[in-house]
C-alpha positions as CSV (number, residue, x, y, z in Angstrom):
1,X,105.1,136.5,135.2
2,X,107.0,139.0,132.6
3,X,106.7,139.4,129.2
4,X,109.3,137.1,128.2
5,X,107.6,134.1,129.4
6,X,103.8,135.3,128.1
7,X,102.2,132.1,126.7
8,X,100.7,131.7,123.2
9,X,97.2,129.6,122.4
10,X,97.4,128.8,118.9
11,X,93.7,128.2,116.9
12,X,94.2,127.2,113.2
13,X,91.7,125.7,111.4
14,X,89.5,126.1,108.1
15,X,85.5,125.3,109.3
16,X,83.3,125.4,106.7
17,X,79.6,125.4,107.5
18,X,77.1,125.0,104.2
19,X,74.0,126.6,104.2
20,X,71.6,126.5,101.2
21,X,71.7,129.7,98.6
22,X,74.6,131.3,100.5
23,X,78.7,131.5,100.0
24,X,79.3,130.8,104.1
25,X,83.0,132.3,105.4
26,X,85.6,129.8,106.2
27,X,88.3,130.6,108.9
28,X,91.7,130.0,109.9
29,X,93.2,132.1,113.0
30,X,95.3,132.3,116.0
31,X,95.5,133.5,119.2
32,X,98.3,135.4,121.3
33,X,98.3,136.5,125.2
34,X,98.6,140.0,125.0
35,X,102.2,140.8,126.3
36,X,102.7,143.3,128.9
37,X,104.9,146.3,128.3
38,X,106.9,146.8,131.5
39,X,109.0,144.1,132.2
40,X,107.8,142.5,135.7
41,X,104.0,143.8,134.9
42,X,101.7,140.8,135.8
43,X,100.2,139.7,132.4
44,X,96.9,140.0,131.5
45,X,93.5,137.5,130.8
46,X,93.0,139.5,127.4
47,X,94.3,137.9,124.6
48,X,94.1,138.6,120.9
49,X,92.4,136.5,118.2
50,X,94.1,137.1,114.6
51,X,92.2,135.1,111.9
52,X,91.8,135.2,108.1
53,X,88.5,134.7,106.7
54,X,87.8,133.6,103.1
55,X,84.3,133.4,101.5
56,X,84.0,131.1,97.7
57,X,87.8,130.0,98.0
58,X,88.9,134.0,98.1
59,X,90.3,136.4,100.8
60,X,87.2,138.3,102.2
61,X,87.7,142.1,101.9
62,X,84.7,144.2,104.2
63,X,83.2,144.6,107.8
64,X,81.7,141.6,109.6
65,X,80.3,140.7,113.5
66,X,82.3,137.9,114.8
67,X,80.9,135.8,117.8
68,X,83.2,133.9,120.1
69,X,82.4,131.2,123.0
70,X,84.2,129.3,125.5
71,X,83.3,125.7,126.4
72,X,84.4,123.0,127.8
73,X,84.0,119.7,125.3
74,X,84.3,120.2,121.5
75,X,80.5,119.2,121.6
76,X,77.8,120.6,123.7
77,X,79.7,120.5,127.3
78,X,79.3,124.1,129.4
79,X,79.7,127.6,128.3
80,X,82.0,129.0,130.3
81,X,81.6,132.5,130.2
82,X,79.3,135.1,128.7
83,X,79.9,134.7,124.7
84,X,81.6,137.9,123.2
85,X,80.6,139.7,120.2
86,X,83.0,142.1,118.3
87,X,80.9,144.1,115.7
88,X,82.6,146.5,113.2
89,X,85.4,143.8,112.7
90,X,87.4,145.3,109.4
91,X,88.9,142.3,107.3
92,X,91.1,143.0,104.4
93,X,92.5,140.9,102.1
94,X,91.3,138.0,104.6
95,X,92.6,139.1,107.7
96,X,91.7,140.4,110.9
97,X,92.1,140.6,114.6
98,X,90.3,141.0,117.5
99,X,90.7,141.5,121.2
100,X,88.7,138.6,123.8
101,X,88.7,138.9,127.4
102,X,87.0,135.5,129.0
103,X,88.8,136.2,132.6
104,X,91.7,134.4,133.7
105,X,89.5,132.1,136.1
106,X,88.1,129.6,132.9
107,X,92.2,129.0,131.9
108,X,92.7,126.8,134.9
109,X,94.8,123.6,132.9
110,X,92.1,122.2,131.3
111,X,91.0,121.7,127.9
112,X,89.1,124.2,126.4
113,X,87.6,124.9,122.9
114,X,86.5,128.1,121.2
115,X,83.7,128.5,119.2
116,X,83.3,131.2,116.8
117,X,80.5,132.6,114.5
118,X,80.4,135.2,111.7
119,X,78.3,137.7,109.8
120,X,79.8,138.6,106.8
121,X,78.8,141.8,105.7
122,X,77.7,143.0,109.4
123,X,74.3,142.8,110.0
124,X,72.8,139.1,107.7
125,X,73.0,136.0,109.6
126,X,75.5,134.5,111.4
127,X,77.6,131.5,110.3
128,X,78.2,128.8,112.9
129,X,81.6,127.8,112.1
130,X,82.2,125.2,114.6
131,X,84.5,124.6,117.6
132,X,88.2,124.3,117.7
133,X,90.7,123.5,120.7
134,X,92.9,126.0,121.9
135,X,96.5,124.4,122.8
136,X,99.0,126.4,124.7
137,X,102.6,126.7,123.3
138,X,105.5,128.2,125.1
139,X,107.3,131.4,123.8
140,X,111.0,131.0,123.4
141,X,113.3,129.7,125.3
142,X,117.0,128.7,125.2
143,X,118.6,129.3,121.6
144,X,115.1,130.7,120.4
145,X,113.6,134.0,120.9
146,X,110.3,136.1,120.1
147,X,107.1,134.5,120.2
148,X,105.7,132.0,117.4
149,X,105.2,132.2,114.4
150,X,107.4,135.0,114.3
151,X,110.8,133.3,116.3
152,X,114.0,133.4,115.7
153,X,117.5,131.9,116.9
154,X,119.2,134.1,119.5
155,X,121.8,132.1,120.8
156,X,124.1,128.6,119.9
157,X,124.4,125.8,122.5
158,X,123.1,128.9,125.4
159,X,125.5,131.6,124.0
160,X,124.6,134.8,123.2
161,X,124.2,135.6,119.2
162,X,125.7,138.5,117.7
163,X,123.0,140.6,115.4
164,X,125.0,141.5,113.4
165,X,124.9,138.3,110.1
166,X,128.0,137.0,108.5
167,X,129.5,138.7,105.3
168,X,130.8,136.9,102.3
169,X,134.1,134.7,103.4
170,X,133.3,135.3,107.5
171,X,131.8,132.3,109.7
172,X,130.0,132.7,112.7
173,X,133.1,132.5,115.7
174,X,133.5,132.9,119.4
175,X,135.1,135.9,120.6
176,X,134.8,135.0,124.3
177,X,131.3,136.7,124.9
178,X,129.1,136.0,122.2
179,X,128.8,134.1,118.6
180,X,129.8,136.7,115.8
181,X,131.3,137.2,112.1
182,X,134.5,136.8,111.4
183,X,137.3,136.1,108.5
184,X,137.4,132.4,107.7
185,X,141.2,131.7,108.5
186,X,141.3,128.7,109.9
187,X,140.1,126.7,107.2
188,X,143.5,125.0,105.3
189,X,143.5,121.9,102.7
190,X,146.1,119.5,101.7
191,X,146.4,117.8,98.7
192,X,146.4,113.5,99.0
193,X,147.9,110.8,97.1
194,X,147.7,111.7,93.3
195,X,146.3,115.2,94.0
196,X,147.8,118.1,93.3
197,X,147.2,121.8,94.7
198,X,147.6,125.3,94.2
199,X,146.3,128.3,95.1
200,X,142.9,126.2,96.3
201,X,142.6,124.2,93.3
202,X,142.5,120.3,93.2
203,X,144.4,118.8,90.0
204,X,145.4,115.0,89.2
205,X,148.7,114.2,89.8
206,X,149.6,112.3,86.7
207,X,153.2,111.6,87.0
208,X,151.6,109.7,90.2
209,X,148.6,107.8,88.7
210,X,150.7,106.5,85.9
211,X,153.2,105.1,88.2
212,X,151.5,102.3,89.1
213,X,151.9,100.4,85.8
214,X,155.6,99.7,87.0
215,X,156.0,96.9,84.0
216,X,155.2,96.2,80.2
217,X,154.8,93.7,77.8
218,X,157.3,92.9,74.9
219,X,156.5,93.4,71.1
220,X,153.4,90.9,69.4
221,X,151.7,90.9,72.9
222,X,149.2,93.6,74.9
223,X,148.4,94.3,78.5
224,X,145.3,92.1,79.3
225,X,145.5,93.2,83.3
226,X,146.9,95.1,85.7
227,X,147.7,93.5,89.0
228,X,148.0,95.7,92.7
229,X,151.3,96.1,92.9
230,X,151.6,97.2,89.5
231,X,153.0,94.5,87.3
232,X,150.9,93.5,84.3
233,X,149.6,90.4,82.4
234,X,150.5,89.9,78.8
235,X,148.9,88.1,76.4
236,X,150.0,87.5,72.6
237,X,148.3,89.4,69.8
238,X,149.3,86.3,67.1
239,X,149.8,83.0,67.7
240,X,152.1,82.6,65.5
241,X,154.5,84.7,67.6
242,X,154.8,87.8,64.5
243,X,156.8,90.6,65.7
244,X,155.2,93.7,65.2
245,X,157.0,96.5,63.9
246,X,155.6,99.9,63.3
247,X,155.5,100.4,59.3
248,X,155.5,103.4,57.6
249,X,151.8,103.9,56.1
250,X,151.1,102.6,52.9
251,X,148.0,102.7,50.8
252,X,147.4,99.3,49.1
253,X,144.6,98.2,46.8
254,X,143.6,94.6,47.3
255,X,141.0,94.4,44.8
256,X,139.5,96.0,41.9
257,X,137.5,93.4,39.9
258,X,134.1,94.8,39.4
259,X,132.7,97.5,41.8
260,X,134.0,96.8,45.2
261,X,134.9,97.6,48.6
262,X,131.6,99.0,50.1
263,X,130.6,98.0,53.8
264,X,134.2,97.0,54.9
265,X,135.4,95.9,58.5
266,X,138.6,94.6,59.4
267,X,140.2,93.2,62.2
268,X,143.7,91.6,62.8
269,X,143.5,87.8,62.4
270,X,144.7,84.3,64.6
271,X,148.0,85.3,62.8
272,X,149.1,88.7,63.6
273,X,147.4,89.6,59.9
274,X,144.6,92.0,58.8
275,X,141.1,90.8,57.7
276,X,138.9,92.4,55.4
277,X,135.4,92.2,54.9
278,X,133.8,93.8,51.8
279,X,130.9,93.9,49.5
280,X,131.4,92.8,45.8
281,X,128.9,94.9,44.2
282,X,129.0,93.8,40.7
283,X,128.8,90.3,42.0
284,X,126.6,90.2,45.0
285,X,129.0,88.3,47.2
286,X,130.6,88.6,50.7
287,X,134.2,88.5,50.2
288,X,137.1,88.4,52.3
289,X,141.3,89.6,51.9
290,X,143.9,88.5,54.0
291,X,146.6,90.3,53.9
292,X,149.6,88.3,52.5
293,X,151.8,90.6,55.4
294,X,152.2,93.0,58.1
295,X,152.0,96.2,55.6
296,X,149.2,94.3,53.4
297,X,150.5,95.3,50.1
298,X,149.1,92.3,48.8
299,X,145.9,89.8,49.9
300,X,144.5,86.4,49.4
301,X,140.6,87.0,48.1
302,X,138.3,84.7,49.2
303,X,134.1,84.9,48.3
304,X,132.0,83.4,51.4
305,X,128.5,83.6,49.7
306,X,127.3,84.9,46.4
307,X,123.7,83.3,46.9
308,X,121.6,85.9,46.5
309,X,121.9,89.3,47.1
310,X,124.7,89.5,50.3
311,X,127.5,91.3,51.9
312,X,126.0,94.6,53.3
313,X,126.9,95.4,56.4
314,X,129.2,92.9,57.6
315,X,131.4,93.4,60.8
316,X,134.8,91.0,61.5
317,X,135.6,90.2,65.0
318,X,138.5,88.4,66.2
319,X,136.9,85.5,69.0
C-alpha cells in the first residue's frame, strides 16, 4: 500500500462528562493514518489523533495527560490492547495532537471504538469522556485529491487539472492533455425577435414591438382590445356618436356664485361631454356642471344635495 491510498479514521465528537465542583474538558478530534514518505513504503499501524479540547464553553490553552483505549462495543465489550497514555500533551487555543500505536492486528474490519480520558492541567484527575466509533473513510480518488478534510479537485470527468486557476475573462478548456485557462472566445449572442444588440448589450426593439397594433380606431371611439394578429376592438367614447376634435385650450369659468370649486372631479359623460363635481362652499351643496360643449365654455349647474353639510371629496366616474 502507498501513500496515495493511506486510509483516514475520522473521530468527531463533543463528550461532556459532569462531575461535581469541577469545569470537566469536552472534546472533539480526528484521526489520520500516518502517511508514509516514500512512495511504495508499506504504511504504518501508527496513526495520529488531532483533537480540540474546550473546558466552560472556551478553547483550552495548557498541558494535559490524555488517555486512550481500544474496545470492541461502545459499552463495556474487550479492551483490545494495552491503553496508551500521552503525558505532556501541549494544547493551545484548543488544539492538539497526538501520536497512538494500537498494532495493526486489532484493525481487522470490525467495529471498533475509542475511548479517551483527560487531565487538564497534567497531573489532577482524569475525565472519562466516553467512547466514540472510529469509521474509516477513503482518501481521494478520481477527480479528488489530498486526504480529508483538507481535499481538493484535481481532475474533471478523470482528466488531469491544470494548477494554474482561471484569470478574469478565461474559462477552464481542454488543450488535448489537461483542463486549463483560457480566453473565453467561443461564447457569441444573438439578438431575438424585438431585441436589439450591440456591442453585448440587449435593447428593445421598438419599431418591432409597436408593430403589432397593425389597425386603429376612427375619431369618438378608443381601443378596448388588442387581438393576436394585431387588429384591434373599438368601442365609442359617446353614444351619441360626437366627433372629437382636438380644441385649442381654453380656460372657462362655469361658476362663481358664492365660494366655489373646491374638491372637484370630472369625467367625460354618456354624451361625449365633461362632468364636474364641486363643493359650493357658501352653500353647503354638492353641485354638478355639464358642459353645454366639447370646449365647455359654458355649463348647466345642477345642486344634488344641500342637506347638511356636503360635497367634500366627491369623485365622478363614468359606469
Amino acid at each position: 500500500m502507498n501513500a496515495k491510498r493511506c486510509l483516514l479514521f475520522i473521530f468527531s465528537a463533543v463528550l461532556i462528562v459532569v462531575l461535581t465542583g469541577a469545569s470537566v474538558p469536552s472534546l472533539a478530534g480526528e484521526l489520520h493514518l500516518q502517511e508514509s514518505e516514500a512512495e511504495g513504503t508499506p504504511l504504518g499501524s501508527a496513526f495520529t489523533y488531532q483533537g480540540r479540547l474546550t473546558q466552560g464553553g472556551l478553547p483550552y490553552t495548557g498541558t494535559c495527560e490524555v488517555g486512550f483505549g481500544l474496545w470492541d462495543a461502545p459499552e463495556a465489550g474487550i479492551l483490545l490492547a494495552d491503553p496508551l497514555e500521552v503525558t505532556g500533551v501541549g494544547v493551545d487555543q484548543g488544539r492538539f495532537a497526538v501520536t497512538l500505536d494500537f498494532g495493526l492486528q486489532v484493525f481487522n474490519g470490525e467495529r471498533r471504538w475509542l475511548e479517551i480520558e483527560v487531565s487538564c492541567p497534567s497531573g489532577g484527575e482524569y475525565s472519562l469522556l466516553g467512547r466514540q466509533e472510529i469509521t474509516a473513510v477513503p482518501d481521494g480518488t478520481g477527480d479528488l485529491g489530498g486526504i480529508y478534510p483538507n481535499m481538493s479537485v484535481v481532475g474533471l470527468q478523470n482528466q488531469p487539472l491544470a494548477s494554474t486557476a482561471p484569470g478574469s475573462g478565461q474559462v477552464l478548456k481542454w488543450d488535448g492533455t489537461q483542463w486549463a485557462p483560457g480566453a473565453d472566445q467561443d461564447t457569441t449572442f444573438e439578438e431575438g425577435d424585438g431585441l436589439n444588440l450591440s456591442a453585448g448589450t440587449f435593447s428593445a426593439d421598438t419599431a418591432y414591438l409597436q408593430r403589432r397594433v397593425s389597425s386603429s380606431c376612427t375619431e369618438g371611439s378608443s381601443i378596448r382590445q388588442i387581438n393576436e394578429d394585431g387588429t384591434v376592438v373599438c368601442e365609442a367614447v359617446s353614444s351619441n356618436s360626437v366627433s372629437f376634435v382636438p380644441q385649442d385650450n381654453a380656460i372657462s369659468t362655469l361658476d362663481s356664485d358664492g365660494y366655489v370649486g373646491e374638491y372637484t372631479s370630472i369625467t367625460v359623460g354618456a354624451d361625449g361631454l365633461g362632468l364636474v363635481s364641486y363643493f359650493d362652499d357658501t352653500n353647503s351643496a354638492l353641485k354638478v356642471a355639464h358642459c353645454d360643449n366639447l370646449q365647455c365654455s359654458s355649463a348647466t349647474k345642477y345642486t344634488l344635495d344641500s342637506t347638511g353639510n356636503v360635497g367634500r371629496e366627491t369623485s365622478l366616474e363614468r359606469v
